[in-house]
C-alpha positions in Angstrom: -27.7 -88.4 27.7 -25.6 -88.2 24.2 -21.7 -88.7 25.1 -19.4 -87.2 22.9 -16.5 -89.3 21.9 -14.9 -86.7 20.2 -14.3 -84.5 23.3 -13.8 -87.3 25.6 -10.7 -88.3 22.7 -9.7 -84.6 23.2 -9.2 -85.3 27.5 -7.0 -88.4 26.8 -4.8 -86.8 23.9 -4.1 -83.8 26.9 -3.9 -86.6 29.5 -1.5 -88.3 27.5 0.7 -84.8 26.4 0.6 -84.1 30.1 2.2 -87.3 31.3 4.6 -86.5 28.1 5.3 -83.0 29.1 5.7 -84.6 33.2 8.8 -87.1 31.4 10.5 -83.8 29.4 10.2 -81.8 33.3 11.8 -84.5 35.4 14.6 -85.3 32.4 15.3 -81.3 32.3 14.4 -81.7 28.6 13.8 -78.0 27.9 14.1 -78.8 23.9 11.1 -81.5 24.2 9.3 -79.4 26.9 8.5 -76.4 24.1 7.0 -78.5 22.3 4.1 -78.6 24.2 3.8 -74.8 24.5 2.5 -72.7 22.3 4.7 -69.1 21.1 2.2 -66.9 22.5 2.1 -68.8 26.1 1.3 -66.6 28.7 2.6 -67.6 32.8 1.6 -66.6 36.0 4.2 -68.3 37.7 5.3 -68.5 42.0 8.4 -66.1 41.0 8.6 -62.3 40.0 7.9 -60.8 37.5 3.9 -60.7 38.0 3.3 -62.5 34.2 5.9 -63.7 31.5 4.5 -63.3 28.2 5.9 -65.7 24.8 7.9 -67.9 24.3 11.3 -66.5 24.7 10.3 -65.5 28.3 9.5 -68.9 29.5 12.2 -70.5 27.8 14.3 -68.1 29.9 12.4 -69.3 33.2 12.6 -72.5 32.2 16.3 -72.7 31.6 16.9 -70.6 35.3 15.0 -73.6 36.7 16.9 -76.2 35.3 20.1 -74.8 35.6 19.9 -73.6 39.5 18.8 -77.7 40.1 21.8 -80.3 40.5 20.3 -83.8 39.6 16.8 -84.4 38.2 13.4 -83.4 39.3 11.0 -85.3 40.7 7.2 -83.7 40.1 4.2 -85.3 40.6 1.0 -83.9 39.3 -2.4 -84.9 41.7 -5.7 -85.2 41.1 -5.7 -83.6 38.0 -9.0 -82.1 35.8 -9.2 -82.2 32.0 -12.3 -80.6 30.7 -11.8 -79.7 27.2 -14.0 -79.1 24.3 -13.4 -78.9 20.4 -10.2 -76.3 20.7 -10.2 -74.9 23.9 -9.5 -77.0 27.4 -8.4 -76.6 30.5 -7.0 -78.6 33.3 -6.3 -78.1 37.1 -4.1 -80.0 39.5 -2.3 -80.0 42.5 1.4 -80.5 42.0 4.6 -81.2 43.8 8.8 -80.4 43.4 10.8 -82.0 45.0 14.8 -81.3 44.0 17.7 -80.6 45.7 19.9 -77.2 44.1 23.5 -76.8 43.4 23.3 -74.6 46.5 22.7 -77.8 48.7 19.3 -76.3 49.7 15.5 -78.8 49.3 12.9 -77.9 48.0 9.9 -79.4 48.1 6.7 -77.6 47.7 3.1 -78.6 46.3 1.3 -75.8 44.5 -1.9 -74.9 42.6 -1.5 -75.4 38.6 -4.1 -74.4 36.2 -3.3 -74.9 32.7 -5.1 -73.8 29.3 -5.1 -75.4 26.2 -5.8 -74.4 22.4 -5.7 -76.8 19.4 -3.6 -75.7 17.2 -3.5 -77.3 13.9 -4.1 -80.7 15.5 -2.0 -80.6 18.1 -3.2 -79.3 21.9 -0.6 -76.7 22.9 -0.4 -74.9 26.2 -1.5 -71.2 25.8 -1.7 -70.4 29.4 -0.4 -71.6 32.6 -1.4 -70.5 36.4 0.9 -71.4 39.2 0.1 -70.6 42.4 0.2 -71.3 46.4 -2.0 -70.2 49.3 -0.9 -67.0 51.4 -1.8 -66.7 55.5 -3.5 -63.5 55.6 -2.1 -61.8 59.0 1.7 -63.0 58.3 1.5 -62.1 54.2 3.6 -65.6 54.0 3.2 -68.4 51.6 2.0 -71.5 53.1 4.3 -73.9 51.6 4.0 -76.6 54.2 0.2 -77.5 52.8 -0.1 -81.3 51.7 -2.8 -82.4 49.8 -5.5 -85.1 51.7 -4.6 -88.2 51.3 
């Protein structure tokens, strides 16, 4: 079996923008966090509308987020998945928030995040990212009292 280095490189350089990108979520950084995304990033995020679409758009979302939490973020990302090749990857992972809002009310939720990747001009940006969490079928409710296994 031939190995090659070169995309195995390409994993680590996303594994290491991902534990970047984790550091610019928990700080609230939404200045460092766009860096990692690229202008044409398309979101199918847990909140309405059905898909954001550029930059602007999930800089708005972003900043929401932010500003409705009092204090910092913690997020953990689980057993995560890079699979990447020359310019295109992808990763998947399960991932928790846990934050507390200006409102007094915890949350606390782990959710389903799929995440795609282009190189562009050297650098692996974020083109795409899929958030989502299971529903029950007869109560049409989120489940958002699943854990992962431990």
């Amino acid at each position: 079996m031939v190995i090659d280095n070169n995309l195995e490189s390409n994993e680590i350089q996303i594994q290491q923008g991902r534990e970047k990108w984790l550091e610019a979520v928990r700080a609230k950084d939404l200045k460092r966090l766009m860096t990692f995304y690229s202008p044409e990033i398309v979101l199918f995020d847990l909140t309405p509308p059905l898909q954001l679409l550029g930059e602007n758009s999930y800089i708005k979302n972003w900043k929401e987020c932010f500003e409705m939490i009092d204090g910092l973020i913690d997020y953990e990302i689980r057993d995560q998945d890079i699979t990447a090749s020359s310019d295109v990857a992808f990763s998947h992972s399960l991932t928790r928030m846990k934050a507390k809002t200006k409102t007094g009310h915890e949350l606390k939720t782990w959710f389903r995040v799929t995440v795609g990747f282009r190189k562009i001009n050297g650098k692996w940006l974020i083109t795409h990212e899929h958030i989502s969490v299971p529903f029950d079928p007869t109560s049409r409710q989120a489940s958002l009292d699943l854990k992962p296994e431990e």
